[in-house]
C-alpha positions in Angstrom: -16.1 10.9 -16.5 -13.8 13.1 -17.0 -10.2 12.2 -18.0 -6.6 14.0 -17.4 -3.4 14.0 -17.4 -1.6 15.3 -13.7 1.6 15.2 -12.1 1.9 13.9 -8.4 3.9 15.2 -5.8 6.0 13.1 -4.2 3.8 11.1 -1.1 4.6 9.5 2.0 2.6 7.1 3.3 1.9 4.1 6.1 -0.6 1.7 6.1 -1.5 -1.8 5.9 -0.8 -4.1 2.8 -2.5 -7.0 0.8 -1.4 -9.8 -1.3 -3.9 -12.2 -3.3 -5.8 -13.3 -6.4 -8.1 -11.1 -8.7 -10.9 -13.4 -7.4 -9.9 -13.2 -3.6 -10.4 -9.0 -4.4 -13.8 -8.9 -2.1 -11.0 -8.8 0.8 -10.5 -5.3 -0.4 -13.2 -3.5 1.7 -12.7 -5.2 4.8 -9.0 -3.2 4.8 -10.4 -0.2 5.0 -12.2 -0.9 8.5 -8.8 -2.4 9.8 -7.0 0.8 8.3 -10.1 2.3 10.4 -9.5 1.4 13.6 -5.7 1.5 13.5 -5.3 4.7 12.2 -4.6 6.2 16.1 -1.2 3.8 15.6 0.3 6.0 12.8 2.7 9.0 13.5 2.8 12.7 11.6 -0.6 12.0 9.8 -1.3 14.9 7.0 -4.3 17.0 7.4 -5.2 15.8 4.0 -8.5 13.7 4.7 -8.4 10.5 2.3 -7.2 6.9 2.2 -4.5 6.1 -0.6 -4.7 2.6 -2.1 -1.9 1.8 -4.0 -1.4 -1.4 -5.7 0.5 -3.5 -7.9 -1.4 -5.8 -10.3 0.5 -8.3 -11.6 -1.4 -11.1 -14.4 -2.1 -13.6 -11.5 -2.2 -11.5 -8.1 -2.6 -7.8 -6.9 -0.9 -6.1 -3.8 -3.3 -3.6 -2.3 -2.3 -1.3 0.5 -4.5 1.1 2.1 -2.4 3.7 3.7 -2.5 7.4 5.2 -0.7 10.2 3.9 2.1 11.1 6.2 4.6 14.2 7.0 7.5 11.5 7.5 7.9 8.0 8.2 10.0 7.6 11.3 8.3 5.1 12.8 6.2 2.0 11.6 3.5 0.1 13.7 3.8 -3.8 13.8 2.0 -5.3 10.7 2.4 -1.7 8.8 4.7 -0.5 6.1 6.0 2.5 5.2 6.8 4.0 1.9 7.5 7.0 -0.4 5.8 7.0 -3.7 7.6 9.4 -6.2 6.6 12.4 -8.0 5.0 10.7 -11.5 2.4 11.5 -14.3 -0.9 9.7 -14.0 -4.4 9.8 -16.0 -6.6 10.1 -13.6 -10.5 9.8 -13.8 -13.1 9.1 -11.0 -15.6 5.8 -10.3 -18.8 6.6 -9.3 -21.2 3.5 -9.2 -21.8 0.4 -7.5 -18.9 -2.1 -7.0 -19.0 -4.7 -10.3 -19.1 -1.6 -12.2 -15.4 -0.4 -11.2 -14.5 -2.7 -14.1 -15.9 -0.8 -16.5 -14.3 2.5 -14.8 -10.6 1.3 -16.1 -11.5 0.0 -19.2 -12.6 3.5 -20.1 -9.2 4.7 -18.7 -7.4 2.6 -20.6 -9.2 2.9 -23.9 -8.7 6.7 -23.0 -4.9 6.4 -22.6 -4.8 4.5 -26.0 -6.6 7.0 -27.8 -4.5 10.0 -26.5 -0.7 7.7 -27.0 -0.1 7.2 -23.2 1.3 3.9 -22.3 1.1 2.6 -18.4 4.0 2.2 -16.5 4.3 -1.5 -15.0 6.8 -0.8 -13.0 5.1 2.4 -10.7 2.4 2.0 -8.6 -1.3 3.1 -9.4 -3.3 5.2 -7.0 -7.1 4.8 -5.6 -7.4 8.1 -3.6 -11.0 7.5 -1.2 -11.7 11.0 0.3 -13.4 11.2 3.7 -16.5 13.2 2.5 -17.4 10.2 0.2 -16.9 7.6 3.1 -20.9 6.8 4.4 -21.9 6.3 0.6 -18.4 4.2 -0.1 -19.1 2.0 3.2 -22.9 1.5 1.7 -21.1 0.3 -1.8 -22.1 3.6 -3.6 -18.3 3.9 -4.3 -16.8 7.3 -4.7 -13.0 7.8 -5.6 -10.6 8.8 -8.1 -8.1 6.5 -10.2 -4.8 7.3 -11.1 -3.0 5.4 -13.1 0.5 6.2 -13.7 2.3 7.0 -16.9 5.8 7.2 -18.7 7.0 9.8 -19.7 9.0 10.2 -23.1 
């Protein structure tokens, strides 16, 4: 896998959100289908073809959105939200494998970040980015998709 250090635009996004336990996570997939069939609802959709997932893990519970990039947020569909992550440093690295191996995947990310000084910032949001050409081997749990997990800065 390999491992680096990027800077993020600033992203819009809308999408649907998530709020539960580490062992209520196999909810997770079933998101994306409901992202799937209301993405028609959401306004000034990029042409950028991916899902973002940000989340917020917490020790007890994790919010998970799944969302689509937008060109502005003017207008939110019922049960949506809308929100504007900002410009940030993240190590990013990519999963590849089966499901109970995405695990494994941050560990190595964060053994990574503690071998090259980087500390995680609690307080911003980390970033699954699911891209549309890895979506028929993602929906047969052959997951695909890059991790970003964001950074300070000193």
């Amino acid at each position: 896998m390999g491992i680096q250090v990027v800077e993020k635009e600033e992203l819009k996004v809308v999408g649907i959100s998530w709020n539960g336990t580490y062992s209520e996570t196999h909810n997770i997939p079933n998101l994306f289908k409901v992202m799937e069939n209301r993405l028609s609802e959401i306004s000034h959709q990029t042409e950028e073809p991916v899902f973002i997932a940000p989340f917020h893990s917490r020790e007890t519970e994790i919010t998970y959105y799944v969302t689509k990039p937008v060109e502005k947020i003017d207008e939110i569909p019922e049960g949506m939200v809308g929100f504007t992550i900002p410009r940030k440093n993240y190590v990013v690295g990519t999963h590849k494998g089966k499901p109970e191996e995405v695990e494994n995947t941050y560990h190595q990310l964060f053994l990574w970040m503690e071998e090259y000084g980087y500390e995680l910032d609690h307080h911003a949001l980390s970033l699954e980015v699911y891209k549309e050409e890895h979506k028929q081997q993602n929906g047969i749990g052959n997951l695909h998709f890059d991790i970003y997990l964001p950074v300070k800065t000193f």
